[in-house]
N, CA, C and O atoms as a Tinker XYZ file with bonds, in Angstrom:
   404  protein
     1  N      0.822000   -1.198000    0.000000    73     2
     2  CA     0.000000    0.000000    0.000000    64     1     3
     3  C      0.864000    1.259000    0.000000    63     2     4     5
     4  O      0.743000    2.286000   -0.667000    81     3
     5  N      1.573000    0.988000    0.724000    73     3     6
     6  CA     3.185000    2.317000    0.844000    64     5     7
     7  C      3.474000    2.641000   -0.156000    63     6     8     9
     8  O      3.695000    3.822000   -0.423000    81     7
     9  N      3.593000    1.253000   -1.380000    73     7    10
    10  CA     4.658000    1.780000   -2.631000    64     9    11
    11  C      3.398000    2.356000   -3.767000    63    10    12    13
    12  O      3.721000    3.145000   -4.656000    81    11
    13  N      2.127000    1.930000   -3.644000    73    11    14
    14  CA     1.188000    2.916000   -4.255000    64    13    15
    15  C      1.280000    4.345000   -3.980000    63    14    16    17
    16  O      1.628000    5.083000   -4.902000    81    15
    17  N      1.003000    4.848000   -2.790000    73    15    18
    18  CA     0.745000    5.872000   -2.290000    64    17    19
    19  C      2.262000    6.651000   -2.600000    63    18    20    21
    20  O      2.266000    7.862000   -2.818000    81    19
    21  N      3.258000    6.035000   -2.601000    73    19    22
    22  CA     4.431000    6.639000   -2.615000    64    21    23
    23  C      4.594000    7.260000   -4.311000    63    22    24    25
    24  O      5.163000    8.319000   -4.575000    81    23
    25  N      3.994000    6.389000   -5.285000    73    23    26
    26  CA     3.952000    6.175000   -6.714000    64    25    27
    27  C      2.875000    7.450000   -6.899000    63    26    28    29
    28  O      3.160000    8.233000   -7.804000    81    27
    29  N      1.901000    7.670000   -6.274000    73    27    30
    30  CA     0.722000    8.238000   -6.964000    64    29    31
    31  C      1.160000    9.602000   -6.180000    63    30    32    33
    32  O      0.355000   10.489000   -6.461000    81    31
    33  N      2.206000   10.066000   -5.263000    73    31    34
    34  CA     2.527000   10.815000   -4.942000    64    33    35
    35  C      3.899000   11.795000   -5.545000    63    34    36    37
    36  O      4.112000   13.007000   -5.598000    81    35
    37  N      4.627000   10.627000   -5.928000    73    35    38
    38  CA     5.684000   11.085000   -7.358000    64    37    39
    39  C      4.920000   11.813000   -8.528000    63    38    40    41
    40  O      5.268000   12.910000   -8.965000    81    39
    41  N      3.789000   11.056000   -9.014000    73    39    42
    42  CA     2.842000   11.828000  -10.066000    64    41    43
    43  C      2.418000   12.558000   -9.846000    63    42    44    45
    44  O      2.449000   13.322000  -10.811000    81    43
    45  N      1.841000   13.025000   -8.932000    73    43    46
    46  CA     1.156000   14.569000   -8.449000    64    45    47
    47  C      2.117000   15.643000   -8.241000    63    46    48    49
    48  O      1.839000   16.837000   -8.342000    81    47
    49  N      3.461000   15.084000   -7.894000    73    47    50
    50  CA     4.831000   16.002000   -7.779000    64    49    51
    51  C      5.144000   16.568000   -9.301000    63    50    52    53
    52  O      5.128000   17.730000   -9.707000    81    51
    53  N      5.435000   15.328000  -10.003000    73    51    54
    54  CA     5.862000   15.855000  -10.755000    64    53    55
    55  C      4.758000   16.596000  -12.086000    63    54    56    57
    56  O      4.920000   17.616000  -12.755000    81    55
    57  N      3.758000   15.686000  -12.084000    73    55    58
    58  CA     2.836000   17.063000  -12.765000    64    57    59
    59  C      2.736000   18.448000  -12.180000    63    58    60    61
    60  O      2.541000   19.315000  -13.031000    81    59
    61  N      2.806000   18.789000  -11.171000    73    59    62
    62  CA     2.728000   19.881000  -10.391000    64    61    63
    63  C      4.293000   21.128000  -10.955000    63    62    64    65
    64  O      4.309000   22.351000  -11.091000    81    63
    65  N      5.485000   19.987000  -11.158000    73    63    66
    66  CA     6.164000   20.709000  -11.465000    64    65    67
    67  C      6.369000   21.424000  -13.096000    63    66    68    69
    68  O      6.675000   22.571000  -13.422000    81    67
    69  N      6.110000   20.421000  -13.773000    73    67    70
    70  CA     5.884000   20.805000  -15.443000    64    69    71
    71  C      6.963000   21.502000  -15.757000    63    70    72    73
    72  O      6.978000   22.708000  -16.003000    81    71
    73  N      8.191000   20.524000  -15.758000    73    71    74
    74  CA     9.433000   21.248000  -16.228000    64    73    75
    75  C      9.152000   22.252000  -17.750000    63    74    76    77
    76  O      8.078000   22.536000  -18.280000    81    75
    77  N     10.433000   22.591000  -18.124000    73    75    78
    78  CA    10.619000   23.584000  -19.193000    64    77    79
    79  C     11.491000   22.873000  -20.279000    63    78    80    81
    80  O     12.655000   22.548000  -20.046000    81    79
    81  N     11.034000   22.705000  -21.163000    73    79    82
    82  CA    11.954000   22.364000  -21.832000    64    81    83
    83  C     13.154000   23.852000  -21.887000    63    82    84    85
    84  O     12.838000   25.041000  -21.847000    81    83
    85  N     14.657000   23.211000  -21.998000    73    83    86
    86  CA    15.388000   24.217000  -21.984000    64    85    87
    87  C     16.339000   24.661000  -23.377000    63    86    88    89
    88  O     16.863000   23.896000  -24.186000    81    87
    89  N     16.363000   26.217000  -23.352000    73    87    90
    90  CA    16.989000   26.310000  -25.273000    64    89    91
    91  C     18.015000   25.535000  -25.168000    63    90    92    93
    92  O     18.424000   25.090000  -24.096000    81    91
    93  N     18.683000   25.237000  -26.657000    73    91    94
    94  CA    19.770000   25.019000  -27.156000    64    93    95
    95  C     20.747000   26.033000  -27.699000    63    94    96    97
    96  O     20.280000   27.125000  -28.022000    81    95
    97  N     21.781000   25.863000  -27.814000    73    95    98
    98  CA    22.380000   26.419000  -28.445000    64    97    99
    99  C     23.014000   26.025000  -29.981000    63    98   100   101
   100  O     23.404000   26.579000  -31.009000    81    99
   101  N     22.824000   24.576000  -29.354000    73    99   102
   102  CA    23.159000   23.627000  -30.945000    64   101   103
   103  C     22.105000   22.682000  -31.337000    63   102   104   105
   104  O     21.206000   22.483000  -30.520000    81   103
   105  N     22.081000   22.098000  -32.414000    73   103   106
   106  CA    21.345000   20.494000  -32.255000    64   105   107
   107  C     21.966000   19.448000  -32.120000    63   106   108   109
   108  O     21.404000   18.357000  -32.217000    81   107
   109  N     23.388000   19.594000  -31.842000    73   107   110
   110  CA    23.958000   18.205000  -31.277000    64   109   111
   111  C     23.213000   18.250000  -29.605000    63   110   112   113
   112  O     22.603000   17.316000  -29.085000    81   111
   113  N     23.520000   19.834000  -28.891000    73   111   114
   114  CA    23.221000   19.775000  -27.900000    64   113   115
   115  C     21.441000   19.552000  -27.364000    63   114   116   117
   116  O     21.208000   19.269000  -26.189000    81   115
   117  N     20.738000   19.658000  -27.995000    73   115   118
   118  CA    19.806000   19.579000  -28.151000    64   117   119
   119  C     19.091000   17.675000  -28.461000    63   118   120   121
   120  O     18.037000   17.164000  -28.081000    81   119
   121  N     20.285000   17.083000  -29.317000    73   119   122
   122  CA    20.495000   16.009000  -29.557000    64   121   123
   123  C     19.925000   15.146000  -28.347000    63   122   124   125
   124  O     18.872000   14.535000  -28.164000    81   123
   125  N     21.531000   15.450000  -27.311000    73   123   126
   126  CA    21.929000   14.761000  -26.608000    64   125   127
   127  C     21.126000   15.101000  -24.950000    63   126   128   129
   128  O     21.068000   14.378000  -23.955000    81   127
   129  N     20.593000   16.468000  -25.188000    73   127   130
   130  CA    19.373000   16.433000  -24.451000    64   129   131
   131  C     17.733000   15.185000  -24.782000    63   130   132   133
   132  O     17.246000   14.437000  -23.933000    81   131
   133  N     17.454000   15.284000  -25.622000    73   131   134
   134  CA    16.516000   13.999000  -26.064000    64   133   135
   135  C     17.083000   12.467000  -26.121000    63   134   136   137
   136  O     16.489000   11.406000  -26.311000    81   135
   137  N     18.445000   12.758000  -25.885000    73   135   138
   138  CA    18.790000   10.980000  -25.818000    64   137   139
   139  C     18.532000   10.640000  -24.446000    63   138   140   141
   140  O     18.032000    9.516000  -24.402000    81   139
   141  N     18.682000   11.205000  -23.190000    73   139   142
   142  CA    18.158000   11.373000  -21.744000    64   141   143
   143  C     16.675000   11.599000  -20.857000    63   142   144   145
   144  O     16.207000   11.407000  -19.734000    81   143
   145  N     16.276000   12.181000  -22.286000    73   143   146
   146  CA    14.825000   12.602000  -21.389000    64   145   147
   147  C     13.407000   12.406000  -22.417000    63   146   148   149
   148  O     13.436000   12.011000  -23.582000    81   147
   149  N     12.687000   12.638000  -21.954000    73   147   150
   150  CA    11.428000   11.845000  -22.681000    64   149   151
   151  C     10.774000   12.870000  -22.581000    63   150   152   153
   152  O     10.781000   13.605000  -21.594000    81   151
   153  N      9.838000   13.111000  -24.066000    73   151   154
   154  CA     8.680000   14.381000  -23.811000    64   153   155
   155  C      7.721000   14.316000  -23.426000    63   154   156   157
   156  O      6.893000   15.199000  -23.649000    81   155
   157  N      7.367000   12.885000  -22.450000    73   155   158
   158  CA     6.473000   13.160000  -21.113000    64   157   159
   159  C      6.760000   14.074000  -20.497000    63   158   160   161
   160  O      5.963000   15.004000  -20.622000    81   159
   161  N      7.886000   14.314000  -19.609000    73   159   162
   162  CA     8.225000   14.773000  -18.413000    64   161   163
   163  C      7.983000   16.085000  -18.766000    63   162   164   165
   164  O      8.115000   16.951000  -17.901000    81   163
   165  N      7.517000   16.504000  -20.340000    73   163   166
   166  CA     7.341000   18.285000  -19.773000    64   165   167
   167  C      5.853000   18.237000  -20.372000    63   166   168   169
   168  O      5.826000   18.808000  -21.462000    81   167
   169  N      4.940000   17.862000  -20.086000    73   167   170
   170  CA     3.379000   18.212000  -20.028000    64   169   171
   171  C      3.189000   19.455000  -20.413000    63   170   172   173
   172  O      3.780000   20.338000  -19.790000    81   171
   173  N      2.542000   19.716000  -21.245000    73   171   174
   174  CA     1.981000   21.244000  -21.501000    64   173   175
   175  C      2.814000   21.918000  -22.217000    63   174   176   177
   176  O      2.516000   23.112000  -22.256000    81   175
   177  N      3.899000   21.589000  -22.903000    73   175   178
   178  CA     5.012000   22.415000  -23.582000    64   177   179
   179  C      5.317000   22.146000  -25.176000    63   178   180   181
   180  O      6.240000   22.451000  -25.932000    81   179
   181  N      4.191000   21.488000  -25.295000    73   179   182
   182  CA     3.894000   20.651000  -27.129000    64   181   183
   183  C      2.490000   20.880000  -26.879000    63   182   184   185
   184  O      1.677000   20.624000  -25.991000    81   183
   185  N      2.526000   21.774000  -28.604000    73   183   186
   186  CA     1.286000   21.809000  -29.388000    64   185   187
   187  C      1.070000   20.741000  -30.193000    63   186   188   189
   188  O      2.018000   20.087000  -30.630000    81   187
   189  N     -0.591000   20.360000  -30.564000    73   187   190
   190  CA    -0.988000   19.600000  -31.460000    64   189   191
   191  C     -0.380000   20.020000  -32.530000    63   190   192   193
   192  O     -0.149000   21.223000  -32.658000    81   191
   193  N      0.051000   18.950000  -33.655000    73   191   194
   194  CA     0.063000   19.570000  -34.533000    64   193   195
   195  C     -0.637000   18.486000  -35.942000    63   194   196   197
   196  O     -0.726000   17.266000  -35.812000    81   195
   197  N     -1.016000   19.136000  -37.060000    73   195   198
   198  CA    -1.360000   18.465000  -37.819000    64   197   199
   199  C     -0.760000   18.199000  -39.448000    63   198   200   201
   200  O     -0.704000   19.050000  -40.336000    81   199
   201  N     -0.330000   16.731000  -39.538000    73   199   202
   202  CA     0.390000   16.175000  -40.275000    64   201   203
   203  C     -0.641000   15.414000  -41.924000    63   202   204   205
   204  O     -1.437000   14.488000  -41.761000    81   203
   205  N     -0.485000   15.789000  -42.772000    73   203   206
   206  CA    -1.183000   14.870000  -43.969000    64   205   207
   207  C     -0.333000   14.490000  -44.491000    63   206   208   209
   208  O      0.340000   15.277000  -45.155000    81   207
   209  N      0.098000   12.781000  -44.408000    73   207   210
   210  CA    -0.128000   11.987000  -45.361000    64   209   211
   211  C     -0.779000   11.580000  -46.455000    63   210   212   213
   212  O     -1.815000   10.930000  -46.318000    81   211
   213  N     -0.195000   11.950000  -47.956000    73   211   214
   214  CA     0.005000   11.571000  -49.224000    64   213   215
   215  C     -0.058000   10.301000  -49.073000    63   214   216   217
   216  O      0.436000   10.099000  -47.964000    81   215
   217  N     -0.416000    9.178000  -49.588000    73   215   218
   218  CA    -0.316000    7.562000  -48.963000    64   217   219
   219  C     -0.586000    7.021000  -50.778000    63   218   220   221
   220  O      0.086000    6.218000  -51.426000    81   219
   221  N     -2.032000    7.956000  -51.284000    73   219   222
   222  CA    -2.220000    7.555000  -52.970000    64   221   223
   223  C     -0.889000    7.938000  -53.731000    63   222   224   225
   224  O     -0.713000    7.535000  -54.880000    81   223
   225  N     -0.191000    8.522000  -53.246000    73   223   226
   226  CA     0.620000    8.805000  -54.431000    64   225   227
   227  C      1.659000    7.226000  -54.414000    63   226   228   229
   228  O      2.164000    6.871000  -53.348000    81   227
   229  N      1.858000    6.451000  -55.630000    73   227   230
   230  CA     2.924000    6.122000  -55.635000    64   229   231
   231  C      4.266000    6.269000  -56.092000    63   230   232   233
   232  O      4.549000    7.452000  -56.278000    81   231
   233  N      5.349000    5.328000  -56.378000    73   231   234
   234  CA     6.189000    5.698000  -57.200000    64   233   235
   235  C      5.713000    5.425000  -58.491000    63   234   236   237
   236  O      4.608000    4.884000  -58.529000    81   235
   237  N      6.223000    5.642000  -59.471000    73   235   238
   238  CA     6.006000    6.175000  -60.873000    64   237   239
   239  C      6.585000    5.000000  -61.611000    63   238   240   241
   240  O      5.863000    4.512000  -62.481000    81   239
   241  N      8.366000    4.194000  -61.307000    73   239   242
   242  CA     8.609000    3.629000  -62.111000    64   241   243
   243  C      9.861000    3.073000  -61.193000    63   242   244   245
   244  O     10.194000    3.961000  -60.409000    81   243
   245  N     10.599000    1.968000  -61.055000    73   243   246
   246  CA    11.333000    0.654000  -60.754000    64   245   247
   247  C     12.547000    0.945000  -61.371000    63   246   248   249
   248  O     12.547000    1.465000  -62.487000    81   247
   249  N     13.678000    0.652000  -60.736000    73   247   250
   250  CA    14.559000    0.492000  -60.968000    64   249   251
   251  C     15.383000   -0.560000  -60.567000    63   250   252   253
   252  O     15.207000   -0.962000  -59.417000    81   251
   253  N     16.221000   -1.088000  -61.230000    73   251   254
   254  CA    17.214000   -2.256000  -60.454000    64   253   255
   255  C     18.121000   -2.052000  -60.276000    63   254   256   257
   256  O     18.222000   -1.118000  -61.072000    81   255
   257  N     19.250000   -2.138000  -59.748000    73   255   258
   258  CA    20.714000   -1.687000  -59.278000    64   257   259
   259  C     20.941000   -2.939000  -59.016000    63   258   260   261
   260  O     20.161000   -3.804000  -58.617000    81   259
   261  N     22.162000   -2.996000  -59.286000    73   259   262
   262  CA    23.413000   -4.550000  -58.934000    64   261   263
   263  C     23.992000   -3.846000  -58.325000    63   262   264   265
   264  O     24.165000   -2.642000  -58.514000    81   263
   265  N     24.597000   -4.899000  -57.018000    73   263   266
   266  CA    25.595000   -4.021000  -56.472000    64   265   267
   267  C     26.468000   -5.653000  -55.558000    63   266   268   269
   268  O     26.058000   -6.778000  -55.272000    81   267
   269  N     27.778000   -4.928000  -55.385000    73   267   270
   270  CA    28.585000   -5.800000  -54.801000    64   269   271
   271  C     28.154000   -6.570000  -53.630000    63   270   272   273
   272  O     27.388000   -5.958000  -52.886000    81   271
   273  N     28.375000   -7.425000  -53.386000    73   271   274
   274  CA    27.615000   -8.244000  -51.857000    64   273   275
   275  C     28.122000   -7.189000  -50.294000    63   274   276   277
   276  O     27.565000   -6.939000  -49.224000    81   275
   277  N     29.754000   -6.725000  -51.069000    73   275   278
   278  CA    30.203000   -6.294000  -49.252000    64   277   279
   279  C     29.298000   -4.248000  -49.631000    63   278   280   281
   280  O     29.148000   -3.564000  -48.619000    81   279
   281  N     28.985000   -3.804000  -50.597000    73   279   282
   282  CA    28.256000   -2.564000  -50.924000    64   281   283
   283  C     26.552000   -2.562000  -50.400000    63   282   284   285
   284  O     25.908000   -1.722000  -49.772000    81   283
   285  N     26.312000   -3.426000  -50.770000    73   283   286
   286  CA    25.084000   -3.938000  -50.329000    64   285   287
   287  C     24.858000   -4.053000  -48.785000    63   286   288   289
   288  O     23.719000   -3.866000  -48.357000    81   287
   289  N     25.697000   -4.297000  -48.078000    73   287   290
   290  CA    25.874000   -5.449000  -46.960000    64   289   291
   291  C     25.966000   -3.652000  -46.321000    63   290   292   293
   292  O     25.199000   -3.205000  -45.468000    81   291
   293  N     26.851000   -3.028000  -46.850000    73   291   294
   294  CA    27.146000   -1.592000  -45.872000    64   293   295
   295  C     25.636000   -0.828000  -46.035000    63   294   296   297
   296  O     24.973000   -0.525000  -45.043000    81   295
   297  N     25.324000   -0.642000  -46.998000    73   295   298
   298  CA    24.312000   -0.021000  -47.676000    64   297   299
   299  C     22.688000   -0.499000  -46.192000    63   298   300   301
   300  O     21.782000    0.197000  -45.736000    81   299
   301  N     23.003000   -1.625000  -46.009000    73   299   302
   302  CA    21.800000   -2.278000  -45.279000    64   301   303
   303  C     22.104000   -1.575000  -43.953000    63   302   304   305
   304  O     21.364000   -0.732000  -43.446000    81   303
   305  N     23.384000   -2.047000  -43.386000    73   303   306
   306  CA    23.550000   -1.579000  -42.264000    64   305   307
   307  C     23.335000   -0.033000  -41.788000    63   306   308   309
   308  O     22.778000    0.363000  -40.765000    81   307
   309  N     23.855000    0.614000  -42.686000    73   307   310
   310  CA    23.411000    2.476000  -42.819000    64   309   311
   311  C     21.915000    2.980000  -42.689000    63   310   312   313
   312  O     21.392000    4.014000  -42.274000    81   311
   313  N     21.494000    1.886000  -43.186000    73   311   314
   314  CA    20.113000    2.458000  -43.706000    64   313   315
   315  C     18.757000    1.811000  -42.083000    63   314   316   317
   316  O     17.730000    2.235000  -41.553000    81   315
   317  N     19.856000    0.405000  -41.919000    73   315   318
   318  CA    19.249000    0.284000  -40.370000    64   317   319
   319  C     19.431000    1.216000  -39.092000    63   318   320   321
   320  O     18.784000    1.346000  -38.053000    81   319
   321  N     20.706000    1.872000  -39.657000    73   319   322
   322  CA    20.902000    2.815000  -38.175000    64   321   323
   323  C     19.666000    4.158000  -38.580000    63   322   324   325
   324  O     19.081000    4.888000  -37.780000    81   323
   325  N     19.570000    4.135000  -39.969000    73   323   326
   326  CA    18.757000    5.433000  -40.000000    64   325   327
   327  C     17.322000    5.090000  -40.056000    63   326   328   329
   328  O     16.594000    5.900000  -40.630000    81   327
   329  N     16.605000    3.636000  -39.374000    73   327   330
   330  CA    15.760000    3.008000  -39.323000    64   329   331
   331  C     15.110000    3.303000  -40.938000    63   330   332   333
   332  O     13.916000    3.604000  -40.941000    81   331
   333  N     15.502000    3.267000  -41.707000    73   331   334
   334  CA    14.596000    2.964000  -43.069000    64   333   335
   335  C     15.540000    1.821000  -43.770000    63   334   336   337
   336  O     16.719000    1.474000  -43.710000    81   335
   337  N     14.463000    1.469000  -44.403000    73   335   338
   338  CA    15.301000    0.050000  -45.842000    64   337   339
   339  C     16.339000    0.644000  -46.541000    63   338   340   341
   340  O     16.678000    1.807000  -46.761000    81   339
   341  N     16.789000   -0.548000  -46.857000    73   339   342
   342  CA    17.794000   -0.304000  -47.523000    64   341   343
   343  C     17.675000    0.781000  -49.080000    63   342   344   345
   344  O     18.485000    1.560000  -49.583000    81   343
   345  N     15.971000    0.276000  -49.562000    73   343   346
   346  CA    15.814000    0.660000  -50.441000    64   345   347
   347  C     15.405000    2.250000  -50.622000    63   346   348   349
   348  O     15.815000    2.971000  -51.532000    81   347
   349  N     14.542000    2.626000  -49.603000    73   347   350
   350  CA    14.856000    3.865000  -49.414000    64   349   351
   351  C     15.643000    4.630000  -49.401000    63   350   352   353
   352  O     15.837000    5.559000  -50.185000    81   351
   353  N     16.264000    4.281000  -48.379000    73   351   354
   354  CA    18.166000    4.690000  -48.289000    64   353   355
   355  C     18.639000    5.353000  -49.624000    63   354   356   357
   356  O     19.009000    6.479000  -49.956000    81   355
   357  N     18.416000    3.849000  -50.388000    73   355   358
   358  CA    18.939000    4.022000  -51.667000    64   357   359
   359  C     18.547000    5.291000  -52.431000    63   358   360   361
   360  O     19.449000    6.007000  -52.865000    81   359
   361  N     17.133000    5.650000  -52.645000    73   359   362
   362  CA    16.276000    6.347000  -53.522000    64   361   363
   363  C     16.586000    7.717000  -53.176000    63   362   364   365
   364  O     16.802000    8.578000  -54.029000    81   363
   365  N     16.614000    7.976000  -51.609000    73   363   366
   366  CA    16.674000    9.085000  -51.226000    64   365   367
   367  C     18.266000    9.656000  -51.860000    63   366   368   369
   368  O     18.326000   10.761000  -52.399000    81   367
   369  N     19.481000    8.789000  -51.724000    73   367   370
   370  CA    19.887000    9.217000  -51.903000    64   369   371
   371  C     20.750000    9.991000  -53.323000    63   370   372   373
   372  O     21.526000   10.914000  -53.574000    81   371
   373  N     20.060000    8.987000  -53.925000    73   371   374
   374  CA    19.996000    9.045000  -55.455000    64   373   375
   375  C     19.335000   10.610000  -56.210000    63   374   376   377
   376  O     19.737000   11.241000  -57.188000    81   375
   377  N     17.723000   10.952000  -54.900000    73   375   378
   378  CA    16.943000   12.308000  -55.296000    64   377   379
   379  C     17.940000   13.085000  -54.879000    63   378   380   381
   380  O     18.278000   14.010000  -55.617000    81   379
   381  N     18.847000   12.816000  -53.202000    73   379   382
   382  CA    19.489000   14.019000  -53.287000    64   381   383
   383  C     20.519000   14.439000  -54.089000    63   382   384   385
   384  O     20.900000   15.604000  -54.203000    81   383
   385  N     21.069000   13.248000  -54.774000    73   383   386
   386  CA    22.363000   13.649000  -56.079000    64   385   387
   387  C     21.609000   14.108000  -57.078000    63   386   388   389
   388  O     22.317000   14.751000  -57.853000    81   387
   389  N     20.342000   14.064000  -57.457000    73   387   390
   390  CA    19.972000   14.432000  -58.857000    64   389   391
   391  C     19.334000   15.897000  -58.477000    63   390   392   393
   392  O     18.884000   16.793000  -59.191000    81   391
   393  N     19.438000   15.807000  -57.489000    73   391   394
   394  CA    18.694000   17.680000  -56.844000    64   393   395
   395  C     19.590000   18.435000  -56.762000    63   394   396   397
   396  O     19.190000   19.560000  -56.461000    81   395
   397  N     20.886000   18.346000  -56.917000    73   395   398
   398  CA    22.257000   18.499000  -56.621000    64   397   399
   399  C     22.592000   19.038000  -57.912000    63   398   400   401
   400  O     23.037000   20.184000  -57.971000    81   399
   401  N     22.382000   18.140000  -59.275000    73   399   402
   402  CA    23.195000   18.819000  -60.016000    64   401   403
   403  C     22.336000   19.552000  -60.902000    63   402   404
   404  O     22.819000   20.306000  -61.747000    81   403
């Protein structure tokens, strides 16, 4: 019963306090502030906001690429740290070279 009351008393604390999120000066620093803290803990400091998804549009047309097994193999791993497929990975980066020149 203690560790309820103790629990439902942390929550009333800390809603009560409604930290701030605090500026940055960089976005690494800013980064490495969100690798620590969660945007629960500041209640009330995020607006709704509203997002539309395009979902009918598709792609237009297919392409195939060959590529080396150990190119491929890096290509996957990159594209897992940046949580998208490989194939994405790929596309995106292909729009940003052709936006480029």
């Amino acid at each position: 019963m203690t560790v309820i009351i103790r629990f439902l008393y942390e929550i009333q604390t800390k809603m009560k306090k409604q930290n701030k999120i605090p500026k940055f000066k960089t976005y690494e620093e800013e980064a490495n502030f969100w690798d620590t803290h969660s945007f629960t803990d500041f209640p009330g400091e995020f607006k709704p906001a509203k997002v539309i998804f395009n979902l009918k549009k598709s792609k237009d047309d297919s392409l195939t690429v060959r590529l080396q097994s150990n190119l491929k193999t890096k290509l996957v791993e990159i594209a897992n740290q940046a949580g998208v497929n490989a194939s994405t990975l790929a596309r995106m980066w292909i729009v940003e070279k052709l936006r480029a020149v």
